[in-house]
Structure formats: structure tokens, C-alpha cells
C-alpha positions in Angstrom: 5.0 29.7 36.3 8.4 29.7 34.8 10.5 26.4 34.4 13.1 26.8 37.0 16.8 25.7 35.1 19.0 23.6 36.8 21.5 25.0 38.5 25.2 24.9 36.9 27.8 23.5 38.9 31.1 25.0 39.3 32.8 21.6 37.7 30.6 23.2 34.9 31.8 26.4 34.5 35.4 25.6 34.2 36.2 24.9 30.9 37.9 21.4 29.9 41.8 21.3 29.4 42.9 20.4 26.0 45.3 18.0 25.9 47.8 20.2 24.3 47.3 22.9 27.4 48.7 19.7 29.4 51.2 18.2 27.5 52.5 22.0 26.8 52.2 23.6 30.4 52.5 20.3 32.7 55.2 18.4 30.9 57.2 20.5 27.8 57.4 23.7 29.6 58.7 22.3 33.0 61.5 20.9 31.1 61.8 23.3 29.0 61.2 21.0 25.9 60.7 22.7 22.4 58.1 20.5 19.9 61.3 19.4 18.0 63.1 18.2 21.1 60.3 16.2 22.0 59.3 14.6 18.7 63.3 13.6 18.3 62.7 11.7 22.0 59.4 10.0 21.1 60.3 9.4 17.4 57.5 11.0 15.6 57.7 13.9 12.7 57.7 17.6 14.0 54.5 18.3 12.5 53.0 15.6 14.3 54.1 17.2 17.7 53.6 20.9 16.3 49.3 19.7 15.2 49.1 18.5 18.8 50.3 22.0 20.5 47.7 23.6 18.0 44.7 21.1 17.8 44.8 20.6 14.7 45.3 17.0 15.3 43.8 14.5 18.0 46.2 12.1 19.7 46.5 8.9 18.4 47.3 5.6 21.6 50.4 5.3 19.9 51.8 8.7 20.7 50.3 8.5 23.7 52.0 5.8 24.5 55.3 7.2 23.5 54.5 10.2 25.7 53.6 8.3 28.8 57.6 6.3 28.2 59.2 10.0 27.6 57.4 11.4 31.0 57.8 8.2 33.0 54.2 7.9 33.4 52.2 4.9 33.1 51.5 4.6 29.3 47.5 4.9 30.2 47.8 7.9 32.0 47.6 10.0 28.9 45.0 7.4 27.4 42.7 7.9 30.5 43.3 12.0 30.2 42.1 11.8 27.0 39.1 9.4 27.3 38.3 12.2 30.7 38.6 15.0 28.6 36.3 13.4 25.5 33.6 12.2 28.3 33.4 15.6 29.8 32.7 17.5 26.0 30.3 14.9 25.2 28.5 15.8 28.3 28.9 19.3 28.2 27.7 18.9 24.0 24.6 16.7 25.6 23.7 19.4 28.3 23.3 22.2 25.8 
């Protein structure tokens, strides 16, 4: 008799936003922000921006904080998407 395998939810099956897909598509693109435009507003390097967009880099709380003052959201609203977005992969990594 064969092990029957949980079944996967559909919460499962959608794959977890990045934080650049939100930063990019929710908030630069609305406002038609370029990396450059938006480092000069939160005073950080270009690069630092330009790692984010790519994942090359994970947010630190201080630009976080800087780009919950540029968006006028609470400064832990991008804290908490984060923290969301590392709880889900860890249990996504643990369910494997």
C-alpha cells in the first residue's frame, strides 16, 4: 500500500515574490522611477539599488527603511514583506 503524499495547496504552488518583483512592479514602475532616480531619493549608491532589482543583493533595514519614507509607507512595511517572504522559502526549503 503506497504512502499517500499530502496534498499541495494552491498557496503552494504559487511561487514567492522577490522583493525586487515588488519594489520594481508595485512601486518604481507606477511612478515611473528609474534605479538612479530612486537611489538619488533614498540616498544610497546606484549599484546598491541596481543589486536589489537583480538579486544580487538582500535588503538591508536600513534601506528598507529609506524605502518605506520614499513610498510613504510605514517603515516596517517593507521589514515585515521581507521577514513574509524569508518565512515562506524556509518553509517551502523545509517541505522539500
Amino acid at each position: 500500500m503506497a504512502e499517500d503524499k499530502p496534498k499541495e495547496s494552491v498557496i503552494d504552488m504559487i511561487p514567492t515574490p522577490k522583493i525586487s518583483e515588488i519594489l520594481k512592479e508595485e512601486y518604481m514602475m507606477p511612478l515611473n522611477l528609474s534605479a538612479y532616480e530612486l537611489a538619488k531619493k533614498i540616498n544610497v549608491p546606484t549599484s546598491r539599488i541596481q543589486d536589489l532589482l537583480h538579486d544580487r543583493r538582500k535588503v538591508t533595514v536600513d534601506t528598507l527603511v529609506r524605502l518605506g519614507k520614499v513610498f510613504g509607507v510605514s517603515s516596517k512595511y517593507f521589514l515585515n514583506l521581507q521577514n513574509d517572504i524569508d518565512l515562506r522559502d524556509a518553509e517551502m526549503k523545509k517541505a522539500d
